[in-house]
N, CA, C and O atoms as CSV, one atom per row, in Angstrom:
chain,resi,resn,atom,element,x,y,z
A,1,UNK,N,N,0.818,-1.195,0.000
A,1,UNK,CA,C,0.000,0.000,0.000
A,1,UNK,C,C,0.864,1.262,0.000
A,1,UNK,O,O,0.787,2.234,-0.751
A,2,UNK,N,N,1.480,1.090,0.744
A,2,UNK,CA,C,2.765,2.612,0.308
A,2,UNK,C,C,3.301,2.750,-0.609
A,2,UNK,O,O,3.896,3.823,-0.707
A,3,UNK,N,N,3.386,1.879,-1.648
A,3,UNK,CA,C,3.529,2.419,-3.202
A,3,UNK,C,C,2.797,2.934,-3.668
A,3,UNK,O,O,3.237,3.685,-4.539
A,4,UNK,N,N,1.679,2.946,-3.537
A,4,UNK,CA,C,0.494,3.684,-4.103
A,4,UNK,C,C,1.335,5.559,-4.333
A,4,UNK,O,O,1.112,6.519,-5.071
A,5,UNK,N,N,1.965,5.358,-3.626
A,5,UNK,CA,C,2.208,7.505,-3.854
A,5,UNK,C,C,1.514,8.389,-2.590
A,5,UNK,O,O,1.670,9.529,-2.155
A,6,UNK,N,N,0.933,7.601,-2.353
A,6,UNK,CA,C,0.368,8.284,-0.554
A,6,UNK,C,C,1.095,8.359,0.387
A,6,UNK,O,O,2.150,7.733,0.284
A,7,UNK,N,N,0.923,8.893,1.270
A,7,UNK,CA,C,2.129,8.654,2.422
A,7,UNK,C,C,0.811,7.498,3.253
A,7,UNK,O,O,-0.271,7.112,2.810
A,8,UNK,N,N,1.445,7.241,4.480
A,8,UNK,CA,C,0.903,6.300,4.819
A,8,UNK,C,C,-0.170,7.064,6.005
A,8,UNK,O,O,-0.066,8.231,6.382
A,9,UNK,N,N,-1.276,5.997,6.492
A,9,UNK,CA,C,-2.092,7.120,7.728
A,9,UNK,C,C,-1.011,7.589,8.698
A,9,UNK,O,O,-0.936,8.752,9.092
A,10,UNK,N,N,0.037,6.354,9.151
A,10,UNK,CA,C,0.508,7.114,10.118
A,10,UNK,C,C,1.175,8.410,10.159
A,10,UNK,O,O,1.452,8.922,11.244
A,11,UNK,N,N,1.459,8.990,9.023
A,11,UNK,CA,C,2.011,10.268,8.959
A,11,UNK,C,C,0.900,11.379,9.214
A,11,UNK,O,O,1.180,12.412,9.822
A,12,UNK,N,N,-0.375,11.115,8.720
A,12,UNK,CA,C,-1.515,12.090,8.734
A,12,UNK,C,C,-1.843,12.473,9.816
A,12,UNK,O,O,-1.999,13.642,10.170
A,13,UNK,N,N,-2.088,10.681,10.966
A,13,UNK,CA,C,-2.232,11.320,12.265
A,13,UNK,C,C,-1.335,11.988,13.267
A,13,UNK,O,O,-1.518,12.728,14.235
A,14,UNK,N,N,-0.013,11.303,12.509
A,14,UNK,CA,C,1.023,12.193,13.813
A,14,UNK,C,C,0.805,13.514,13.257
A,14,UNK,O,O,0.835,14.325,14.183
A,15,UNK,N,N,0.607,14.048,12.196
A,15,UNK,CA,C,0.855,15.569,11.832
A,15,UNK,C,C,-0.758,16.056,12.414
A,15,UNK,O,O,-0.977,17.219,12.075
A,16,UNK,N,N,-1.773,15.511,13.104
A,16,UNK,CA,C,-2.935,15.640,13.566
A,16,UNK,C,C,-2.890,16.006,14.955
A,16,UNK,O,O,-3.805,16.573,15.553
A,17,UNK,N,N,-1.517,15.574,15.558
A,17,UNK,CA,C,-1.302,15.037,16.592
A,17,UNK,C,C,-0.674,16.293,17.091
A,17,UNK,O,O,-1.168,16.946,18.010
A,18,UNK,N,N,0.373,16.604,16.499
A,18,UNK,CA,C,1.036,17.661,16.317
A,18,UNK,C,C,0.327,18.495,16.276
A,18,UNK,O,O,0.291,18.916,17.432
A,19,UNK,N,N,-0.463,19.200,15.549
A,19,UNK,CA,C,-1.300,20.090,15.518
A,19,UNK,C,C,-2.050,20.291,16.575
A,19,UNK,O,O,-2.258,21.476,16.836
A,20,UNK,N,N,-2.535,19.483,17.283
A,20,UNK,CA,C,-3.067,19.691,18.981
A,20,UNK,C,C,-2.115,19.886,19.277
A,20,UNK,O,O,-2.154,21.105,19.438
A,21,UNK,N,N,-0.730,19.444,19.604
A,21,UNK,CA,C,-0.325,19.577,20.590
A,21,UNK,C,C,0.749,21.541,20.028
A,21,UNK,O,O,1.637,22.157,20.616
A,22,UNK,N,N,0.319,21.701,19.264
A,22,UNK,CA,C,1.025,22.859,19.234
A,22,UNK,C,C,0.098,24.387,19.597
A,22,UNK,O,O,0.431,25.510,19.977
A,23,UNK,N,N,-1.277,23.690,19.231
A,23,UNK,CA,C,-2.656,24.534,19.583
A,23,UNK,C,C,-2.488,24.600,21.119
A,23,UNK,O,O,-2.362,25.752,21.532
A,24,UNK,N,N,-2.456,23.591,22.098
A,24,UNK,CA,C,-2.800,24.058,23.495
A,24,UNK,C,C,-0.904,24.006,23.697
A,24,UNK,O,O,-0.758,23.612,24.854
A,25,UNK,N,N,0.525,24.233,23.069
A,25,UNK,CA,C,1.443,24.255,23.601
A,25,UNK,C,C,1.912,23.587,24.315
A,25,UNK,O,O,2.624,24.031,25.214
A,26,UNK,N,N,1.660,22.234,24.151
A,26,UNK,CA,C,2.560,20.836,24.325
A,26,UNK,C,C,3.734,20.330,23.784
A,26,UNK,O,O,3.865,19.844,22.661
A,27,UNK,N,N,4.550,20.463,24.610
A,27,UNK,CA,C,5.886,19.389,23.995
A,27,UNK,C,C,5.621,18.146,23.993
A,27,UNK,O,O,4.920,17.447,24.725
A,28,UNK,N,N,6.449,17.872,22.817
A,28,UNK,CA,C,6.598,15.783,22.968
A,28,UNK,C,C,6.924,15.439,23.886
A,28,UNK,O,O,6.429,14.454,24.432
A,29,UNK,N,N,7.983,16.215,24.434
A,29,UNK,CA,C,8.338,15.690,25.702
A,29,UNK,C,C,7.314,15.757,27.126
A,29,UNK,O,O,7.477,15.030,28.106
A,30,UNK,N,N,6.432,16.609,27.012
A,30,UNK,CA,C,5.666,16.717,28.135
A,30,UNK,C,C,4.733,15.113,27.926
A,30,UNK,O,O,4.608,14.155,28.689
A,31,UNK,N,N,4.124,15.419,26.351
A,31,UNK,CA,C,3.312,14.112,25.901
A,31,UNK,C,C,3.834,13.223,26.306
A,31,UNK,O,O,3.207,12.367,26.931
A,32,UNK,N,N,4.837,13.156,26.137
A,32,UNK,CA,C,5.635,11.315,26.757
A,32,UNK,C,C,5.487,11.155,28.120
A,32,UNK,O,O,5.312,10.035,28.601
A,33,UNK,N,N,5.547,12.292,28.886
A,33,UNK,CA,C,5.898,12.085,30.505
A,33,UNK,C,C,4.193,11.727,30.574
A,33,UNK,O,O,3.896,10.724,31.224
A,34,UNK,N,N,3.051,12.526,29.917
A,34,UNK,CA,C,1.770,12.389,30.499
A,34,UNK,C,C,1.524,10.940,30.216
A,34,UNK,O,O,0.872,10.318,31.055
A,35,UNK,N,N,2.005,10.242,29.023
A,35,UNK,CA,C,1.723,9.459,28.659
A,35,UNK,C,C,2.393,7.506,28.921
A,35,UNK,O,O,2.146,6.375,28.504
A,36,UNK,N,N,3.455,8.314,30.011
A,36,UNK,CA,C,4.522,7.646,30.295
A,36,UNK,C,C,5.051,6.452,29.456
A,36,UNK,O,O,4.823,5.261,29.668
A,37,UNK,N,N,6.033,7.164,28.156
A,37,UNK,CA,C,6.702,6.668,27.155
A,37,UNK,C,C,7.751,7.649,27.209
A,37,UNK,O,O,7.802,8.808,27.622
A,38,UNK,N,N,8.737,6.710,26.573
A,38,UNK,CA,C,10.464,7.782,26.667
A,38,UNK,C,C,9.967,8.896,25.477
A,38,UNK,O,O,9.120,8.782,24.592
A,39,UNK,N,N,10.782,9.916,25.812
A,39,UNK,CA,C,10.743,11.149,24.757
A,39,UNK,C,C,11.072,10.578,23.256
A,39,UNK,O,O,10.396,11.104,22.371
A,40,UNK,N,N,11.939,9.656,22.869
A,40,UNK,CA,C,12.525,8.885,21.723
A,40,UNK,C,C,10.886,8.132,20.791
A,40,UNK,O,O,10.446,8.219,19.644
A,41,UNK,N,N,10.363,7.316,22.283
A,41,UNK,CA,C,9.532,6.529,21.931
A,41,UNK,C,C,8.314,7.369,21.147
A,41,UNK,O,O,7.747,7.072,20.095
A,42,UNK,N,N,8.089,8.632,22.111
A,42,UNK,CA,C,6.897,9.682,21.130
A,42,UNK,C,C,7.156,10.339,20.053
A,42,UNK,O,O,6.364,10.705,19.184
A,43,UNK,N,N,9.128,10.600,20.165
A,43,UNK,CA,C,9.418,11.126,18.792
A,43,UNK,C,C,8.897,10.720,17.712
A,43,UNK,O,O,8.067,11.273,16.991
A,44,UNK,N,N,9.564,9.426,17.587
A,44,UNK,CA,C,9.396,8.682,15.978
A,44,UNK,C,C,8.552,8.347,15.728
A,44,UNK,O,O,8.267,7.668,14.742
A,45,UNK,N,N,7.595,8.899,16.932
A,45,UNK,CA,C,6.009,8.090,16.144
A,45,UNK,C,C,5.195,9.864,15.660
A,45,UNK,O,O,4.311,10.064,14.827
A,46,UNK,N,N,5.807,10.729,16.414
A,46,UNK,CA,C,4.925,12.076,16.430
A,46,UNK,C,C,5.974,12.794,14.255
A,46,UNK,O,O,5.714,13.751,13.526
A,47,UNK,N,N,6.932,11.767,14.150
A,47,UNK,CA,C,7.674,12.135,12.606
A,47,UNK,C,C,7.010,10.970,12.026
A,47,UNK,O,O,7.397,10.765,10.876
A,48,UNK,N,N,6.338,10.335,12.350
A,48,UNK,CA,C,5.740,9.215,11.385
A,48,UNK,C,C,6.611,8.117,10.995
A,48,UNK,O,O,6.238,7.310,10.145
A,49,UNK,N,N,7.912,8.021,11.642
A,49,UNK,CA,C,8.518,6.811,11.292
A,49,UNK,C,C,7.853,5.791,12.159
A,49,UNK,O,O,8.436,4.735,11.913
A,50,UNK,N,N,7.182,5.640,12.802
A,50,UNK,CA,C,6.502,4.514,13.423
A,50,UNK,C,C,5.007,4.730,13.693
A,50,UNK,O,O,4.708,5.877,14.026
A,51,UNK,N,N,4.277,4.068,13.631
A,51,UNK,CA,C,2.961,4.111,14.281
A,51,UNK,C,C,2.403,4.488,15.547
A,51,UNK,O,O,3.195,3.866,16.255
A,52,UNK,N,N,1.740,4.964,16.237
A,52,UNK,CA,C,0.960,5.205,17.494
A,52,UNK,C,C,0.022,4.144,17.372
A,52,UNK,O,O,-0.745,4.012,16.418
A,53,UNK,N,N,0.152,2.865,19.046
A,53,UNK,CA,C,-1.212,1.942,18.750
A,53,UNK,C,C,-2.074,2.444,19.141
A,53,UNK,O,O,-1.894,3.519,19.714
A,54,UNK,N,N,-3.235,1.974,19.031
A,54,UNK,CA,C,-4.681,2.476,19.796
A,54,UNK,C,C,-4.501,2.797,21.117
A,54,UNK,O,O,-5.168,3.721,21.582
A,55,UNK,N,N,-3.684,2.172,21.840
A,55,UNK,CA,C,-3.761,2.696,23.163
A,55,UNK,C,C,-3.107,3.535,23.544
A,55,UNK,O,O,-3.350,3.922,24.687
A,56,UNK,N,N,-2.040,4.172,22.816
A,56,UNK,CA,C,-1.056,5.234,22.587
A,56,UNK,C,C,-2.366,6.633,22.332
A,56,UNK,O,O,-2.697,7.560,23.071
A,57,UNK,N,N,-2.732,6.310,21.263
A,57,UNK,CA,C,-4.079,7.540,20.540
A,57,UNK,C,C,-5.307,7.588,21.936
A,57,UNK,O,O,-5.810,8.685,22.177
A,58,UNK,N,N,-5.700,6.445,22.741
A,58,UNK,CA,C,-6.275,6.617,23.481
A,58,UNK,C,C,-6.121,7.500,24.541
A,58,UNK,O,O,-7.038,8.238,24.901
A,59,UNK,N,N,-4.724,7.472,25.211
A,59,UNK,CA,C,-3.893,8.098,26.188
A,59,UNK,C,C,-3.766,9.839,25.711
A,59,UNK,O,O,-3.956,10.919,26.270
A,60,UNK,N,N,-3.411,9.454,24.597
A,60,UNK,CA,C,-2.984,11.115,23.570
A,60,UNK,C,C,-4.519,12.124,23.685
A,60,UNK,O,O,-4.637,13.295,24.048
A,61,UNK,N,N,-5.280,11.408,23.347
A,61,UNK,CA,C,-6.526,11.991,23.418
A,61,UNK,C,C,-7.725,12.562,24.749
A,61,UNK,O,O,-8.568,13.454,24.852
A,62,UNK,N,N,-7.189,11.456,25.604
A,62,UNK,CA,C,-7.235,12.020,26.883
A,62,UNK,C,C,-6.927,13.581,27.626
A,62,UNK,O,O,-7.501,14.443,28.291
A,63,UNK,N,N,-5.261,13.196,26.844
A,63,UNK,CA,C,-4.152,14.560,27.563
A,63,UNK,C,C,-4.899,15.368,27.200
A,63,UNK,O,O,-5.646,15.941,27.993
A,64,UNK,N,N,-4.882,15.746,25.269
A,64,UNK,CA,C,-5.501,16.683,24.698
A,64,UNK,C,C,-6.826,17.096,24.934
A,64,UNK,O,O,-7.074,18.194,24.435
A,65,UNK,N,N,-8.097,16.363,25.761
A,65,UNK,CA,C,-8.799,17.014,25.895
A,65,UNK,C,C,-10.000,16.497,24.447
A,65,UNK,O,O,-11.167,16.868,24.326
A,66,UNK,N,N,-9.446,15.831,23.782
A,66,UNK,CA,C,-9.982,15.665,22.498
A,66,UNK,C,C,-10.701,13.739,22.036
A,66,UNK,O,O,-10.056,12.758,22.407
A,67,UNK,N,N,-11.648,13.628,21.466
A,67,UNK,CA,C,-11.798,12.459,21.005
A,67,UNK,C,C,-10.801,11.385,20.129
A,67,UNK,O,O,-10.337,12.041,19.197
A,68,UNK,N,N,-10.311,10.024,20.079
A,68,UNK,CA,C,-9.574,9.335,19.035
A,68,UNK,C,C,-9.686,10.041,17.860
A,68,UNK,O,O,-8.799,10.641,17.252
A,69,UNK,N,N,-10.978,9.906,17.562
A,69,UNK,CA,C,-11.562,10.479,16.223
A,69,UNK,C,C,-11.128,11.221,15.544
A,69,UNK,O,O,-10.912,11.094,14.338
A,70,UNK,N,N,-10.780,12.822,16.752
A,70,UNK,CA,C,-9.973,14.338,16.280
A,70,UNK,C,C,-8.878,14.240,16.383
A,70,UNK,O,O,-8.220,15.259,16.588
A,71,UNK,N,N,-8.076,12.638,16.253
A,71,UNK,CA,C,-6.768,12.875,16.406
A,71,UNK,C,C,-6.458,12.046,14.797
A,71,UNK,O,O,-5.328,11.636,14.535
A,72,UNK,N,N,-7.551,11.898,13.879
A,72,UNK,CA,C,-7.632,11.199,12.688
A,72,UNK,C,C,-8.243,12.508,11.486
A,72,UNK,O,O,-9.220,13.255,11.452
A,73,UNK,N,N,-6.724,12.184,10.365
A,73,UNK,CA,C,-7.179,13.233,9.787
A,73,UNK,C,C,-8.461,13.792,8.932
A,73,UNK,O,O,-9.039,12.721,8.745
A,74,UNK,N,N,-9.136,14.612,8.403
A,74,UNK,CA,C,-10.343,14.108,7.818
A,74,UNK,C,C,-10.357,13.495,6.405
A,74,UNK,O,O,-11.406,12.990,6.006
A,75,UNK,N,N,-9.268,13.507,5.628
A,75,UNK,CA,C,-9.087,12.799,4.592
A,75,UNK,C,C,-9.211,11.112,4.516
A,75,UNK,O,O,-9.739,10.456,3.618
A,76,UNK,N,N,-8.633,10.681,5.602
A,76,UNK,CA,C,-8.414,9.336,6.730
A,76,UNK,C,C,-10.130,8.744,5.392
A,76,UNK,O,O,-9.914,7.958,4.471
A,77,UNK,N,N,-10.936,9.073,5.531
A,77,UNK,CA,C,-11.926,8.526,5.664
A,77,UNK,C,C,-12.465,8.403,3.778
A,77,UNK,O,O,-13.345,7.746,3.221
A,78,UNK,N,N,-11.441,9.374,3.279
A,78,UNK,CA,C,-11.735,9.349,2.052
A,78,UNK,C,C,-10.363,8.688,1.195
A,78,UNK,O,O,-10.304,8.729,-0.034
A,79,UNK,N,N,-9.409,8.151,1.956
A,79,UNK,CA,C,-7.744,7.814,1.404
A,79,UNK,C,C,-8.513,5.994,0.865
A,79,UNK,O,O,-7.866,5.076,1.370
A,80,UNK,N,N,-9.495,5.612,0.135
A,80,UNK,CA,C,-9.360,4.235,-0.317
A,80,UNK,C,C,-9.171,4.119,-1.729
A,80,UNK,O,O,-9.042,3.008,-2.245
């Protein structure tokens, strides 16, 4: 599926992710401590080299104040 020329979801939501967390002025690093994961571990997932699991997005969404849902981009639903 990543040949297709798309980037993959996980890039959409970390850049979703990002975007909250730059709206209420969150560091990754704060995210990791709320979320208790190493700063490394939230990096590479908040640059899209790795995935966030569901229970990662669950935790994230909490902090933020926000639903799973708003942490999924709205394209997400139209990328088939």
């Amino acid at each position: 599926m990543e040949n297709s020329g798309r980037k993959p979801l996980r890039y959409h939501v970390a850049g979703e992710i990002r975007a909250h967390l730059g709206r209420q002025q969150i560091s990754g690093a704060k995210l990791a401590q709320a979320i208790d994961r190493s700063e490394m571990y939230v990096s590479r997932r908040l640059n899209g080299r790795t995935s966030f699991d569901l229970d990662d997005l669950e935790k994230i969404a909490d902090v933020l104040g926000v639903t799973v849902a708003d942490l999924m981009p709205v394209t997400a639903a139209t990328q088939r």
